[in-house]
N, C-alpha and C positions, 0 to 999 in steps of 0.2 A: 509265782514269779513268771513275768516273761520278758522278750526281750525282741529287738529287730538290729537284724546286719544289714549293711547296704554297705555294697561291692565296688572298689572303683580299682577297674580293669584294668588299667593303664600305667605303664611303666617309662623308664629314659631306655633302658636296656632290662635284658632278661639275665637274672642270676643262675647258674651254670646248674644250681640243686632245685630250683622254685619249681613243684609241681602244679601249682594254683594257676587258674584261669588269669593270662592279662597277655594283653600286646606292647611292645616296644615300636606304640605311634599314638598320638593325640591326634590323629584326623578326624576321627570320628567321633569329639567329646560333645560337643555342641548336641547333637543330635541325641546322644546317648545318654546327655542330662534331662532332655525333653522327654522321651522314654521313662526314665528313673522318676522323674515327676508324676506322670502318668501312671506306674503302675502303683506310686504310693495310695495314688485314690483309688484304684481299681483292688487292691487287695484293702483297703480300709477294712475292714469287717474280719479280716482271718483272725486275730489276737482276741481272747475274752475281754470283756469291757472296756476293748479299746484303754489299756493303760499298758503302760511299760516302765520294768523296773531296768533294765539296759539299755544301751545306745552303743552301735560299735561302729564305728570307718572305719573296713577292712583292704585288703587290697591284693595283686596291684601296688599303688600308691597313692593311698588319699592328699596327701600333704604334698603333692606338686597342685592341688586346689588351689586356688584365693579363698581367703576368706570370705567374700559376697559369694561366690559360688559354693561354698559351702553353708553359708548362711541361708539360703535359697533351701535346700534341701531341709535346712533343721527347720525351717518355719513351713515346709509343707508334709514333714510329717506330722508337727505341731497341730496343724488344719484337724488332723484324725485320731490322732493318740495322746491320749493325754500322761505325765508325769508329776513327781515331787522333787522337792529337793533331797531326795536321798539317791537319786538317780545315779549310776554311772557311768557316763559317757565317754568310751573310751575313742584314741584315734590311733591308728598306725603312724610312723613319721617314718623318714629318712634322717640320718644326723645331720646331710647335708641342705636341708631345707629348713633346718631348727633354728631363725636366726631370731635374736631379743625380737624385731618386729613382728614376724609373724607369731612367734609361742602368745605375747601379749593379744594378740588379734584370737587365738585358739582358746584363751584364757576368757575372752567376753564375749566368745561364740557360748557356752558354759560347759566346754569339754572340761573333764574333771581329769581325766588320765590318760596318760600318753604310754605308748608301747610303740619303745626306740628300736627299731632292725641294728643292730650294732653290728651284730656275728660275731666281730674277732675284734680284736685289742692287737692284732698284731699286721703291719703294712703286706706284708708277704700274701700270706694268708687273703688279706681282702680283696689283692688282687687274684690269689687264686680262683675264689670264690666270684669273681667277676662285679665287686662291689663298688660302685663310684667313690665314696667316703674314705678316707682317711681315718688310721687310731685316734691321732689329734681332732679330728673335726666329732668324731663319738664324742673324745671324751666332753668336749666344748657343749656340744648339743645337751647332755643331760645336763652337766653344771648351769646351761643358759634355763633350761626346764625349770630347775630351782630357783633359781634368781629371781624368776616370773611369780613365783608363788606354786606351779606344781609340787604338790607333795604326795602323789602316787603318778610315780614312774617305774615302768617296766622296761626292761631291756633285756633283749635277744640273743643268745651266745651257741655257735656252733660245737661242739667237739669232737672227736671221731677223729682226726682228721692224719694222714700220714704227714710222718715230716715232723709232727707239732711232737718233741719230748713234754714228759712229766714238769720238768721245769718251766718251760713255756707255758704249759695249759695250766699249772699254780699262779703265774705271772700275771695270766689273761684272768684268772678270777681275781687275784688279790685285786686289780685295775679296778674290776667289775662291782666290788666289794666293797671299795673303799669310795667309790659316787655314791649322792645322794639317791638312792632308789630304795624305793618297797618291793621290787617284784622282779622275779628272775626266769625266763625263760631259755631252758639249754634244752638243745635239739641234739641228735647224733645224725650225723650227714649221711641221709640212705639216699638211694640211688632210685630217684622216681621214673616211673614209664616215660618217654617224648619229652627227657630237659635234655640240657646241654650235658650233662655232669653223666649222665646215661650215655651218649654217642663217647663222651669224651674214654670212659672207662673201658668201651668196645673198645673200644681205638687201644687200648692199653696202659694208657695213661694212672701213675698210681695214685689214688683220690685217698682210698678208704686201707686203715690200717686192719691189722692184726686183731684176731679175737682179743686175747691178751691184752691188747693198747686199750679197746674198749672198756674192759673191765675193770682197767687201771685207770683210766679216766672218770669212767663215771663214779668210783670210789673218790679218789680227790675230787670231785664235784661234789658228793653228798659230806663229806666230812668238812672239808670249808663252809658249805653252807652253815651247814651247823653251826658251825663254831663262830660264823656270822650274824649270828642267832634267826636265820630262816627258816622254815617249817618248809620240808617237803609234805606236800599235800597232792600234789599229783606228780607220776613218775617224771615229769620234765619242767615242775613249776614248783617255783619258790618264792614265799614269803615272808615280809617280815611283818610283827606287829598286826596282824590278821588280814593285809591289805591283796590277801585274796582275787581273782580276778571271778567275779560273779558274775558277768556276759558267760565267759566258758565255762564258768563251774555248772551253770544251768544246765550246758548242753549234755557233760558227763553225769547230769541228775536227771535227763527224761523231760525238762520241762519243755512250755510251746517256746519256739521263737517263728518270726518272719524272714524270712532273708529276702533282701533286695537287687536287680541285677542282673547280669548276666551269670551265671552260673552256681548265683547263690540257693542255696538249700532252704529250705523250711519244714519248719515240722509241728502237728498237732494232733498228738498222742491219739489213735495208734497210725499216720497216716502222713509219710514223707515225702516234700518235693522237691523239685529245682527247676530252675529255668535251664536253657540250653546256652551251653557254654560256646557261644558266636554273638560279637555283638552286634552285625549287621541283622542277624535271624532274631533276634532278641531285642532289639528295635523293630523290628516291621511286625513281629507279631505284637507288641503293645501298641506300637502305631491305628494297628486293626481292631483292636481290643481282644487278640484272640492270642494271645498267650504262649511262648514257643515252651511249654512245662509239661514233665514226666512226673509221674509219681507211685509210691508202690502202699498198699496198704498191709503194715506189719503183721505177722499172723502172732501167736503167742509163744512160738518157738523162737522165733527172730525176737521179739521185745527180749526174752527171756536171754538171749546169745547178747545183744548189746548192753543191757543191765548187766551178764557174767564183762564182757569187755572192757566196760567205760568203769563199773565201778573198782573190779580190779587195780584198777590204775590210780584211783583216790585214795586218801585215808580214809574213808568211808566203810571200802572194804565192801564184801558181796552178805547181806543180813541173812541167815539162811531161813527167818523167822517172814522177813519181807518178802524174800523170795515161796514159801510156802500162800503165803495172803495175796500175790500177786499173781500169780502162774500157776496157782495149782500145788497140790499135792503127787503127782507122779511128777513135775519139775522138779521140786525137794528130794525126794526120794532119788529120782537119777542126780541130783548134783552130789549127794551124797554118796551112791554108789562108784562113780567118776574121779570123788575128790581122792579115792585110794589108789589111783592111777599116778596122782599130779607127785614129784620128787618131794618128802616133807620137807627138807631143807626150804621149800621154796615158798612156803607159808606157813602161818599158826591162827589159829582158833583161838579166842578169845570172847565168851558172852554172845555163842553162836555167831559172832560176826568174823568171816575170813578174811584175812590181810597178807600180804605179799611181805617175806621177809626181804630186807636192803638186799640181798642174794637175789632173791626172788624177783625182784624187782627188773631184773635184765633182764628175764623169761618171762616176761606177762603177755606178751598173746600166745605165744605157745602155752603157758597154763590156762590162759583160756579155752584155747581149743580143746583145752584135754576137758574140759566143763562143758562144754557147747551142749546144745539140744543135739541127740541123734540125728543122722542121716535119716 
């Protein structure tokens, strides 16, 4: 399986927690489409046999696009990579850009699935969080989703949040629960390096609750789903009916993808890059044809640290049988010696393959580090 991202930088305004690459100005799209054009031909060749089982518009904000401008793009990667119809093409949206015109226009582009930024279900809240939207205008945006014929919709929910009681954050899932959607993304609001939500917390300002609140939160978040018949499959994502998101489950499996853009990532096994996250530097080096990209080549101890990371996080769980076939026999050997470190409470074994218990599940990079490859 692989897959291609393409990055669109550009936002109305900057959300207070967003640590992702975008600016709050469209002056420079024009130019930064011609770019995006450009380097699709110029990287043509990185993905094996030029096929793709994903399509993603990340963002930023894709969906302040037109649809011809975004049609432009899907016919020039068209030009190099071929697909089927089992494809899926997902897009980022805003609620507030989700109107019956445009989703039907998203719908004969043959985006297949939409992942709605919602946050919250509550006005307070999305003002805090700095969101243009409205709870009305989310909940509009997924019902119009459906109306259209989407039938894989994901949508984004915050929680963590001071202020927000147990009641509230039941409120904002039952909302959440009861739209037509397949797919659930809840975040816990951390405090990313150079956002707003970082200066503002300096400042004093109370953003982020109580260990406790967290721990109460993400319990009524995993016990609702459930009971909404969602399958957590990764600690922050939920499904229902297997509707999966396969663009990202790739990434937490190691496979190739492309990314496109300013600041987007790419990776083919064992050997990771990105462009530089400026998008006048990142237009004038594909302008040149000379590329404003870094890149590191994994050694076996790193593959080894991200496989303990990314798979932790799945039901997948860490194989100790894969991990021996993959890395070596003194990697099995130390993950083994390491794993009598980790709290048992906070995993079990099961058919050699390690899994995070629902406990466990709040500790997963600290139980991975306690896995890590030696210094």
């Amino acid at each position: 399986m692989s897959g291609i991202y393409v990055h669109f930088p550009f936002c109305k305004q900057k959300c207070v927690y967003c640590g992702f690459y975008s600016v709050a100005s469209m002056r420079r799209k024009a130019d930064y489409w011609d770019a995006l054009c450009k380097e699709i031909e110029l990287r043509k060749d990185y993905l094996p046999n030029n096929h793709i089982d994903t399509l993603y518009f990340g963002g930023g904000t894709p969906s302040l696009f037109s649809p011809e401008e975004l049609s432009h793009i899907i016919e020039q990667i068209h030009r190099f990579y071929t697909w089927d119809d089992s494809l899926e093409f997902t897009m980022e949206a805003n609620p507030e850009q989700l109107t019956m015109s445009y989703l039907h226009s998203l719908k004969l582009l043959g985006i297949n699935r939409l992942s709605i930024g919602v946050q919250s279900f509550d006005d307070d809240i999305l003002h805090l969080l700095n969101r243009r939207h409205s709870a009305e205008e989310a909940r509009k945006a997924v019902e119009n989703a459906a109306a259209v014929g989407f039938d894989n919709v994901s949508i984004d929910l915050i929680y963590d949040i001071a202020f927000r009681t147990a009641e509230q954050w039941r409120s904002e899932l039952s909302q959440a629960l009861s739209l037509p959607i397949s797919h659930l993304s809840c975040y816990s609001l951390t405090v990313e390096e150079n956002t707003l939500l970082a200066r503002r917390v300096r400042e004093g300002q109370p953003y982020l609750p109580d260990e406790a609140d967290t721990e109460r939160d993400f319990q009524i978040l995993t016990e609702m789903t459930q009971a909404a018949g969602f399958e957590q499959y990764e600690i922050s994502n939920f499904s229902k009916n297997g509707a999966i998101s396969k663009h990202n489950f790739s990434y937490w499996t190691g496979e190739p993808y492309l990314g496109l853009g300013a600041a987007a990532h790419s990776f083919r096994p064992p050997v990771r890059q990105w462009n530089i996250a400026d998008i006048q530097q990142y237009i004038n080096g594909i302008q040149n044809e000379k590329p404003n990209v870094e890149s590191e080549h994994l050694s076996i101890e790193q593959q080894y640290d991200e496989y303990v990371l990314l798979r932790l996080r799945t039901c997948l769980g860490i194989n100790m049988k894969e991990v021996g076939e993959r890395f070596g026999a003194a990697c099995l050997d130390m993950l083994q010696r390491q794993l009598k470190n980790v709290n048992p409470q906070h995993y079990e074994i099961q058919n050699e393959i390690i899994r995070l218990t629902q406990h466990g599940r709040l500790f997963a990079d600290a139980v991975a580090a306690e896995l890590f490859a030696a210094e």
